[in-house]
VEXDREN-2710 file (C-alpha; in Angstrom, 1 decimal):
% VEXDREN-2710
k/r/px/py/pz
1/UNK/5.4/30.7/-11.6
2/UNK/8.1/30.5/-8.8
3/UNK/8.4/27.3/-7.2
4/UNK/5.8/24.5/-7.5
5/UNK/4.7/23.0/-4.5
6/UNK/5.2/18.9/-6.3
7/UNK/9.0/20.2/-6.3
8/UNK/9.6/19.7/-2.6
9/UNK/10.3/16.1/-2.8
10/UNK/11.4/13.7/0.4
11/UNK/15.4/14.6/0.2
12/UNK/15.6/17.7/-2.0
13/UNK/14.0/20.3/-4.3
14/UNK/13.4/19.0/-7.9
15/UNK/11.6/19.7/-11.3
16/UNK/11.2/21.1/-14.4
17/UNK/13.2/24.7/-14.9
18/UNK/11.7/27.2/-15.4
19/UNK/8.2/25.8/-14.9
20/UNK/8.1/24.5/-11.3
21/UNK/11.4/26.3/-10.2
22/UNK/12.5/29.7/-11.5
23/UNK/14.9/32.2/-10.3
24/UNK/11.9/33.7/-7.8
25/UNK/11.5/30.6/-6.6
26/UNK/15.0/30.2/-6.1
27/UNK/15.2/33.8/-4.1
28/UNK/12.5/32.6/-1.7
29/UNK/13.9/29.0/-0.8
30/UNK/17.2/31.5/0.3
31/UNK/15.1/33.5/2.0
32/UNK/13.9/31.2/3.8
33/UNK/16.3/28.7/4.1
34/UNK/18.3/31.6/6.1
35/UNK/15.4/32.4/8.3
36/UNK/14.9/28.7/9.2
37/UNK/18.3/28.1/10.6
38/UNK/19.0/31.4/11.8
39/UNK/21.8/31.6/9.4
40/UNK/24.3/34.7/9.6
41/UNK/26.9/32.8/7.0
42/UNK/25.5/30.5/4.0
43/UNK/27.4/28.8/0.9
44/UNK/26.1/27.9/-2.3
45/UNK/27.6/26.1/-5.1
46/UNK/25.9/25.0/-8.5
47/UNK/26.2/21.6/-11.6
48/UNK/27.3/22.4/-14.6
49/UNK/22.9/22.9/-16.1
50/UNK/22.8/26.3/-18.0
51/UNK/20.3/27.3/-15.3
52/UNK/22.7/26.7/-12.5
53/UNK/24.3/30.0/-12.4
54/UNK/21.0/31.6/-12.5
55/UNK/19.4/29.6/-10.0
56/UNK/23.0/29.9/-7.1
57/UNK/22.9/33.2/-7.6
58/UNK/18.4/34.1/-6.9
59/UNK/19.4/31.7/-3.6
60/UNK/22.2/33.7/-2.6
61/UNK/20.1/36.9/-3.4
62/UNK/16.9/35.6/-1.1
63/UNK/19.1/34.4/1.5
64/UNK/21.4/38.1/1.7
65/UNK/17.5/39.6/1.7
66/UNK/17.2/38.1/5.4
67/UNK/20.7/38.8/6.4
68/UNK/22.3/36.3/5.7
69/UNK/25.9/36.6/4.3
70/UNK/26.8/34.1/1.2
71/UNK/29.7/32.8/-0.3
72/UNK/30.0/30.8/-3.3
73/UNK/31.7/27.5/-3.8
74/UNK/31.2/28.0/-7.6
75/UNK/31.0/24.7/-10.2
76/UNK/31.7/21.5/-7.9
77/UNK/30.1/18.5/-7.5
78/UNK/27.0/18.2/-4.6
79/UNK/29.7/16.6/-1.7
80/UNK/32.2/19.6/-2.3
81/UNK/29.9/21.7/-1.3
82/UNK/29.2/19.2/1.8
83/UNK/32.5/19.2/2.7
84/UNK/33.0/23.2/1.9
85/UNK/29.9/23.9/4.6
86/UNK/31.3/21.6/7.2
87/UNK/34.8/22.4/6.7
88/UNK/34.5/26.1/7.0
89/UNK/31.5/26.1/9.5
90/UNK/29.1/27.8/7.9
91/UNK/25.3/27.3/9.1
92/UNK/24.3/25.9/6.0
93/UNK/23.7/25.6/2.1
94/UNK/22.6/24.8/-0.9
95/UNK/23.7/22.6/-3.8
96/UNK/22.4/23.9/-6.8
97/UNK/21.8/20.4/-8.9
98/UNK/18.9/18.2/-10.2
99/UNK/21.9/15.2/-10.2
100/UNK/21.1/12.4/-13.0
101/UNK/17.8/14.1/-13.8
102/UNK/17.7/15.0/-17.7
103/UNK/19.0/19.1/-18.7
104/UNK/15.6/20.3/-18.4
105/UNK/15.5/19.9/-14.5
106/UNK/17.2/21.8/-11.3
107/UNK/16.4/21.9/-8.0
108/UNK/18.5/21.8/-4.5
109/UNK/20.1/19.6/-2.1
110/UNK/20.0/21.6/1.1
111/UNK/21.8/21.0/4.1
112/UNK/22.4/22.6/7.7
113/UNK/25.4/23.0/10.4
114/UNK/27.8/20.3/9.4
115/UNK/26.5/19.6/6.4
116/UNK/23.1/17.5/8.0
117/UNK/20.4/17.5/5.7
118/UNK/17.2/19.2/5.1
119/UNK/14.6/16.2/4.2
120/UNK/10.7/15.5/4.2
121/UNK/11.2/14.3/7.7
122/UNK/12.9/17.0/9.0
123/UNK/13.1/20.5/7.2
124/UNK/11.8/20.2/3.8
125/UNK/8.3/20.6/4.7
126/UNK/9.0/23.8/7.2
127/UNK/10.8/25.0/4.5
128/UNK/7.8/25.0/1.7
129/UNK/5.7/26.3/4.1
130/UNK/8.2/29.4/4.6
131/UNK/9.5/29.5/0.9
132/UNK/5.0/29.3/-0.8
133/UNK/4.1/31.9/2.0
134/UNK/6.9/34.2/1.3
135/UNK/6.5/37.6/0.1
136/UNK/8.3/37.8/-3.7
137/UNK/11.8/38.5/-3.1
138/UNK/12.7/41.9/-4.8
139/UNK/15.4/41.1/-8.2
140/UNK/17.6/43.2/-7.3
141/UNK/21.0/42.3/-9.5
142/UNK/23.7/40.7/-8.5
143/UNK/24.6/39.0/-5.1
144/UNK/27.1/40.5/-3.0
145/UNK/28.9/37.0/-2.9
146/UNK/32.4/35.9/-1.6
147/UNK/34.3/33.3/-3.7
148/UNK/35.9/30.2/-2.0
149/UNK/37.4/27.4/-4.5
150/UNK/37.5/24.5/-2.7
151/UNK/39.4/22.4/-4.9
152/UNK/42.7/22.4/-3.8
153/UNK/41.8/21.3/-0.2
154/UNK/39.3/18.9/-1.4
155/UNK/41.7/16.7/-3.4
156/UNK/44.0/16.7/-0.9
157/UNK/41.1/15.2/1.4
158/UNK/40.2/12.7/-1.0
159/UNK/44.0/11.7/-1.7
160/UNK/44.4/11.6/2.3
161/UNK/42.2/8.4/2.0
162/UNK/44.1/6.0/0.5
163/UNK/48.0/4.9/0.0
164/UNK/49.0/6.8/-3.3
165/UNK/51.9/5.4/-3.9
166/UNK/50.4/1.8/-3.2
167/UNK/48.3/2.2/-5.9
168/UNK/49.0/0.4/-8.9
169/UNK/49.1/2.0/-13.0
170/UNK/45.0/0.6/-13.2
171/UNK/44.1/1.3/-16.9
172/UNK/40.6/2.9/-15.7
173/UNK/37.9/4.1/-18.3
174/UNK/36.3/7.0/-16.8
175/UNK/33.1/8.5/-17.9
176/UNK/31.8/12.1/-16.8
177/UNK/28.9/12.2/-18.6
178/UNK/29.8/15.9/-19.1
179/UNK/28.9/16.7/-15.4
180/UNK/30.7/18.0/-12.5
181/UNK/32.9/15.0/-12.6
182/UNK/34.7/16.1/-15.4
183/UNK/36.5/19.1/-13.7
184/UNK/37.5/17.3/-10.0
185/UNK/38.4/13.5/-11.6
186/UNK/41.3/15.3/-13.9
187/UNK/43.2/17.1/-10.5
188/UNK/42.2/14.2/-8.3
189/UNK/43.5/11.0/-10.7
190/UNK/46.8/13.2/-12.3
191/UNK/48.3/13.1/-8.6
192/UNK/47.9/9.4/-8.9
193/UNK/49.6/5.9/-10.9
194/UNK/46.5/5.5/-12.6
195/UNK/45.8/5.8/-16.3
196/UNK/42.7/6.9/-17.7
197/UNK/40.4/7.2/-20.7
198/UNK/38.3/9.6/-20.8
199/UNK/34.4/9.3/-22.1
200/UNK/32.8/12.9/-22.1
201/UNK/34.8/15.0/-19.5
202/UNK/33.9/18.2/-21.3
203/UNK/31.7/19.7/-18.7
204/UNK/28.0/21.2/-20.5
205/UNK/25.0/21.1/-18.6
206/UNK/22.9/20.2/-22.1
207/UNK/25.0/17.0/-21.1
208/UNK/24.8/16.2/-25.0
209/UNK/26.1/12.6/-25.0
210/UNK/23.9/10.7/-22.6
211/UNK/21.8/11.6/-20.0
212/UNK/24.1/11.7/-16.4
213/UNK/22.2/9.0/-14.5
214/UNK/24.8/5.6/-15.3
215/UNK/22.0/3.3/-13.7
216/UNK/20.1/3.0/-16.9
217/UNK/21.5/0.2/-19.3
218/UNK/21.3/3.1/-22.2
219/UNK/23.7/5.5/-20.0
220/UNK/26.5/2.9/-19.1
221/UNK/26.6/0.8/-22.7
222/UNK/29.4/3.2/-24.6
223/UNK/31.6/2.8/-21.2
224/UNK/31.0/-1.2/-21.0
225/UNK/32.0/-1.7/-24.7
226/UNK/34.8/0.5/-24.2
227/UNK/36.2/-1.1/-21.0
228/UNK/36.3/-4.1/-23.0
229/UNK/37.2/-3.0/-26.5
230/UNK/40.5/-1.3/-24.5
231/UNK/41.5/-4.3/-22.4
232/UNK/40.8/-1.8/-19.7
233/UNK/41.3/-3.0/-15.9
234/UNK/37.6/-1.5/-15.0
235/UNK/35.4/1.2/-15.3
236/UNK/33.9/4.2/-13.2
237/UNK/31.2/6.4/-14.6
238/UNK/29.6/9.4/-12.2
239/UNK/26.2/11.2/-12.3
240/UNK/25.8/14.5/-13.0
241/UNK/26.6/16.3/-9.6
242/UNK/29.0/13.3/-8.9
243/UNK/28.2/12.4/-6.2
244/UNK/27.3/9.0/-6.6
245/UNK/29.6/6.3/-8.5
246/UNK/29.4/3.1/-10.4
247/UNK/32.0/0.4/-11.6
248/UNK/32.2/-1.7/-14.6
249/UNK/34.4/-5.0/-14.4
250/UNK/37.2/-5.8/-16.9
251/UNK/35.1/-7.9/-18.2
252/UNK/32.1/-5.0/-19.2
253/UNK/29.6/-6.1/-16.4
254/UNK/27.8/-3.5/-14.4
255/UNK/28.7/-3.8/-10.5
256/UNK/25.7/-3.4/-8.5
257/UNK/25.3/-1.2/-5.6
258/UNK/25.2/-3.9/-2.8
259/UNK/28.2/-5.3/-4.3
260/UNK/30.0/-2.1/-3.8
261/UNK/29.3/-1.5/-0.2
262/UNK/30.3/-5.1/0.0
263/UNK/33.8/-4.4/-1.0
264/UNK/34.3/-1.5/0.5
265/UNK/33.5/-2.7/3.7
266/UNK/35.7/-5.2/3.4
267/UNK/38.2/-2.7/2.6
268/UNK/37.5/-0.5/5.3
269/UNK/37.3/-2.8/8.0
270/UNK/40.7/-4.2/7.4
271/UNK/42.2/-0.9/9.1
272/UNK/39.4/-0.7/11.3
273/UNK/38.1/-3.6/13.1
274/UNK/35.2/-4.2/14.7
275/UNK/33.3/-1.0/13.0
276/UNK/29.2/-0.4/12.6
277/UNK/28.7/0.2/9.0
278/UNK/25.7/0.8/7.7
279/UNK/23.4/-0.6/5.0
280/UNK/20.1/-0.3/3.1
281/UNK/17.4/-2.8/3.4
282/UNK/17.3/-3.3/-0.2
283/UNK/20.8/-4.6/-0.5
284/UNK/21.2/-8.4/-0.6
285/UNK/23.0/-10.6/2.3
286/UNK/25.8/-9.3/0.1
287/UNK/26.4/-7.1/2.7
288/UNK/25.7/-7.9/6.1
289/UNK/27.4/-11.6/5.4
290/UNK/30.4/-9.3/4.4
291/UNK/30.6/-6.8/7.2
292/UNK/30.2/-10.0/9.8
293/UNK/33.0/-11.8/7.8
294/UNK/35.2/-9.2/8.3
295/UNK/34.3/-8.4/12.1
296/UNK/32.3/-5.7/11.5
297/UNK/28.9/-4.9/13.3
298/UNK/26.0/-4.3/10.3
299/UNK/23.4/-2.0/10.9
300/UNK/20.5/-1.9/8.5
301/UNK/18.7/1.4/7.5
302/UNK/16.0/2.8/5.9
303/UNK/16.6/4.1/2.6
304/UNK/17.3/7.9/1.9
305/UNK/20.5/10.3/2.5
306/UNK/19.5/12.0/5.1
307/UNK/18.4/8.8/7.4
308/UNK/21.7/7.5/7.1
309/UNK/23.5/11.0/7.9
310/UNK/21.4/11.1/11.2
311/UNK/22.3/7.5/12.1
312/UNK/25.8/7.9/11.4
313/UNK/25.8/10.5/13.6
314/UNK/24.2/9.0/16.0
315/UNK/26.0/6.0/16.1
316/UNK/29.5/7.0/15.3
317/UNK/29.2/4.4/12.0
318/UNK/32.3/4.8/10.0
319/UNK/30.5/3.7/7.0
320/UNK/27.4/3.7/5.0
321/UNK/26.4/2.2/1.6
322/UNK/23.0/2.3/-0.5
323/UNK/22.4/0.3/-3.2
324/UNK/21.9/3.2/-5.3
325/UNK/25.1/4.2/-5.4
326/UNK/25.6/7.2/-2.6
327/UNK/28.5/5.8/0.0
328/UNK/28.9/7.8/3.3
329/UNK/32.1/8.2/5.0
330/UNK/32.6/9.1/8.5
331/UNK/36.3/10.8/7.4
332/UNK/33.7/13.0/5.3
333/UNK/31.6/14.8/7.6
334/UNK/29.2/11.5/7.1
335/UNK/28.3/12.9/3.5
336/UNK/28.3/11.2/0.8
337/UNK/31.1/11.0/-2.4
338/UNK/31.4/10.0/-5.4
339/UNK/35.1/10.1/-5.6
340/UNK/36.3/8.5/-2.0
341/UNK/34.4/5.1/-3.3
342/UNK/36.5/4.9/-6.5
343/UNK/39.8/5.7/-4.7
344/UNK/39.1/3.1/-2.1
345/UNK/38.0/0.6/-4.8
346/UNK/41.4/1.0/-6.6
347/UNK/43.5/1.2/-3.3
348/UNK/41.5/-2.7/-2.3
349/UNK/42.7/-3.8/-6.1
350/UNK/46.1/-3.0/-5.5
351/UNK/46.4/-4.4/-2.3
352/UNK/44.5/-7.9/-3.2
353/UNK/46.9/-7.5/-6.7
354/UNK/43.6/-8.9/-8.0
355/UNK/40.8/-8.0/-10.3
356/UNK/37.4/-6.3/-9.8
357/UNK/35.7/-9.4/-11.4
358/UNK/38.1/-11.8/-9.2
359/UNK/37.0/-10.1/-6.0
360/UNK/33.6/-10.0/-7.3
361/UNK/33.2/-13.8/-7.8
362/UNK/32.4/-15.2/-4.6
363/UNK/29.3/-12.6/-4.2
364/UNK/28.2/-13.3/-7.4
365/UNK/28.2/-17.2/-6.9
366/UNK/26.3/-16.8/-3.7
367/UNK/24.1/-13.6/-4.1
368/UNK/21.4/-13.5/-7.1
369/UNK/19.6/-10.1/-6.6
370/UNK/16.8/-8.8/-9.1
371/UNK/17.2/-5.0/-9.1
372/UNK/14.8/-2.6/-8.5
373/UNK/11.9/-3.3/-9.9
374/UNK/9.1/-0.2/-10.4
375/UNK/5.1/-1.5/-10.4
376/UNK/2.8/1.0/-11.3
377/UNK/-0.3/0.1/-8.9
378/UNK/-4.1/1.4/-8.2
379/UNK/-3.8/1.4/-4.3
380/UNK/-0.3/1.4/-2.8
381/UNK/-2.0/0.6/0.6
382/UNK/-3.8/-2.2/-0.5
383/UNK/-0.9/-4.1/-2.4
384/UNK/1.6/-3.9/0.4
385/UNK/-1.7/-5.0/3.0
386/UNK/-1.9/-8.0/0.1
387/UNK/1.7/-8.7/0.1
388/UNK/1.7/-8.8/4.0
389/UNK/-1.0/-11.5/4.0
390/UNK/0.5/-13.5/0.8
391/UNK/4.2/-13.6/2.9
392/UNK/2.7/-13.8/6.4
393/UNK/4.8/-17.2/7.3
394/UNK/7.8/-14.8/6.6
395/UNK/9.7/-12.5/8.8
396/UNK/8.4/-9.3/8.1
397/UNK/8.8/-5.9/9.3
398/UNK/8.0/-2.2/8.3
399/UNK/11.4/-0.2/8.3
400/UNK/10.7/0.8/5.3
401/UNK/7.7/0.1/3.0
402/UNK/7.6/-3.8/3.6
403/UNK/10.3/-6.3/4.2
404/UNK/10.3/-10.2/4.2
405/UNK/12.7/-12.2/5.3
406/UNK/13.1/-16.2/5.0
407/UNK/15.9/-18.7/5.0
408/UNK/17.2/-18.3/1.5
409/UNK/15.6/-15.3/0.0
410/UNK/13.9/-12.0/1.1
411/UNK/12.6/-8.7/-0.4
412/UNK/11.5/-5.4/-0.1
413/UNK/8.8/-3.4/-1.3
414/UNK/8.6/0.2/-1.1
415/UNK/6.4/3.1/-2.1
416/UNK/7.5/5.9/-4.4
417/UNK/7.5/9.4/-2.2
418/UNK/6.1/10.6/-5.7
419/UNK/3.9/7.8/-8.3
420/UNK/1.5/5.6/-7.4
421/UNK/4.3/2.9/-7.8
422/UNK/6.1/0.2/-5.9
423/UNK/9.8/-0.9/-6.2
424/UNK/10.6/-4.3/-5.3
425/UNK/14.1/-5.7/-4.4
426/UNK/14.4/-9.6/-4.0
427/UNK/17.6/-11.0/-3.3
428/UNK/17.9/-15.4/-3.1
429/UNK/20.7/-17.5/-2.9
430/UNK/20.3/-19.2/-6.6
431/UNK/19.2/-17.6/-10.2
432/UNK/16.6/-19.6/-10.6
433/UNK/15.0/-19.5/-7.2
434/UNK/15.2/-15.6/-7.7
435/UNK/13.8/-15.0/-10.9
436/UNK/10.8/-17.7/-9.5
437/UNK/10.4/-16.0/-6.2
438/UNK/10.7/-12.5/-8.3
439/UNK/7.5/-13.2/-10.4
440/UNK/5.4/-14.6/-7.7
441/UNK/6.1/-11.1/-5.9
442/UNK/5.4/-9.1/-8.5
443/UNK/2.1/-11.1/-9.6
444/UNK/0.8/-10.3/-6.1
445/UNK/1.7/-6.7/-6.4
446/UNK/0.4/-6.4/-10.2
447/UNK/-3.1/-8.2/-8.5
448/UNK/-4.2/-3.8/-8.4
449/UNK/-2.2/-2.4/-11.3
450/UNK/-3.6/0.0/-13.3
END
């Protein structure tokens, strides 16, 4: 086995090591990566899994096969090695991470010239095609790879973003998960007033505590209870390549994504006015009632990294926010960070001398959302063509999957790039009217489940 064809997914490579990716498979996705942009000068940087190593050093070996020159960022999280490929201008690279996914998985985030990103809509598939076709890439020993740590210039980036000294001594309770996190937040956070506990900074890719993906209730429970237990002013827990990050309020309560992009819009656009920033269709009115409140123009997106990377681009947007936690920043080559978010969220406490529950309030008064929801269904086609007829005296629209819109609530349904499911988001401006509106939904998408 080298690479299976099911682990070219819509935004990266993923699955099961060493089944569907192995260290040939990892040799020909740097072969080719190299001969599809051309690239003279590639970086590659790995997660803390045991396979990592391995896995960064087949790519860098594929990639010098073609002629390509590699240098290696080493252990960071995924944006550092964003940053690393669009600080130093290098034609591209490869993150060696399967993010929250459980130890058993790897795979790759690839990006291009400035860190854009390979995706099913433009790369990814080119690059299977190159990568399955290949001839097997020759083993033979070690890379000829030049060393660059990054770290030293990347926590001065992140520190450049907000007002150190503003910042107030926040009693923050910080959790790794024993990923990438756990080497950057220590050099990042000892340059700053804040105080920390630390949950699982030890970094081991077995990640032996709790699996690194804090959006499951299991994952983030130890860091609630301890947020409260500690009188702690909030909580921040990362995934495993850390590049996304989540909050806890003082008083234990998970702060959903929308919410997030919410506040940091708000934050941002006090020192830039009239700014596009960006959001995904799942969020609630959270977000685009925010971003007009505070002058800003809101653009809505489809979901998926690489979609809002282009956009920004496009569009000069200083910021974008997903719901699922990835934030993009236009200081940050428009990648995404894990880290930037949490500064910024501590930087908007001390400046509102308030707390992350007190700014929360008025969205959660106003904003009753339901989550993602996953349906397992016969015929994807044929629920969304039922849900279309079911909501046709709604605004809808196909962005992505299908969206309806009416007065006081909305939702989205979308397909899974991978499962025959369907994720539902459904946002209304009461509890009650959500969880009603929530079931109906679902009953007309669970009409076909299996």
């Amino acid at each position: 086995m080298t690479v299976s064809p099911d682990a070219f997914k819509a935004y990266d490579i993923r699955g099961l090591y060493p089944q569907e990716l192995d260290a040939e498979g990892a040799r020909r996705i740097g072969a080719a990566l190299a001969a599809q942009l051309g690239a003279r000068r590639l970086a590659v940087a790995h997660d803390p899994r045991l396979s990592s190593p391995e896995l960064a050093a087949a790519f860098a070996v594929g990639a010098e096969s073609v002629g390509a020159a590699v240098t290696s960022f080493g252990m960071t999280p995924t944006e550092m090695l964003y940053f690393g490929v669009a600080e130093r201008g290098f034609d591209g690279g490869a993150a060696v991470t399967a993010s929250h996914n459980p130890p058993q998985y790897n795979g790759m985030k690839l990006v291009g010239e400035g860190a854009l990103p390979l995706s099913g809509d433009a790369g990814i598939p080119e690059l299977k095609r190159r990568a399955l076709e290949l001839d097997p890439v020759p083993p033979d020993g070690t890379p000829h790879l030049a060393s660059d740590d990054l770290y030293p210039d990347y926590v001065r980036h992140l520190l450049a973003q907000v007002d150190v000294p503003g910042l107030r001594p926040y009693r923050v309770v910080m959790d790794a998960a024993n990923g990438a996190a756990g080497k950057l937040a220590p050099l990042v956070f000892d340059e700053t007033p804040i105080r920390r506990t630390e949950l699982y900074f030890e970094v081991d890719g077995r990640f032996p505590n709790h699996e690194p993906n804090p959006l499951l209730d299991e994952n983030s429970r130890e860091l609630r209870a301890r947020v409260t237990a500690d009188g702690a002013d909030l909580g921040i827990a990362w995934d495993g390549d850390a590049d996304r990050c989540f909050f806890i309020d003082e008083n234990g309560e998970f702060v959903p994504g929308d919410f997030v992009t919410a506040l940091l819009a708000e934050a941002l656009l006090a020192d830039h006015p009239g700014a596009k920033i960006l959001y995904d269709l799942r969020a609630s009115r959270a977000v685009p009632d925010t971003i007009a409140a505070n002058g800003g123009v809101a653009l809505r997106n489809r979901v998926g990294h690489a979609f809002f990377k282009q956009r920004m681009r496009r569009e000069a947007v200083l910021f974008g926010g997903e719901v699922s936690g990835h934030y993009y920043f236009q200081v940050n080559h428009n990648a995404d960070s894990g880290f930037i978010p949490a500064l910024l969220i501590l930087d908007l406490l001390s400046r509102k001398r308030a707390t992350l529950a007190e700014l929360l309030a008025p969205l959660r008064r106003r904003y009753f959302i339901s989550g993602e929801i996953n349906s397992r269904v016969a015929e994807v086609q044929a629920a969304l063509a039922r849900i279309e007829q079911r909501f046709a005296d709604g605004e809808i629209d196909h962005l992505d999957g299908v969206s309806v819109d009416y007065p006081d609530w909305h939702f989205n349904v979308r397909p899974s790039n991978t499962e025959p499911l369907l994720r539902l988001n459904l946002g209304a401006t009461s509890r009650a009217q959500m969880e009603e509106k929530r079931d109906l939904v679902l009953a007309v998408i669970l009409e076909g489940a299996t």
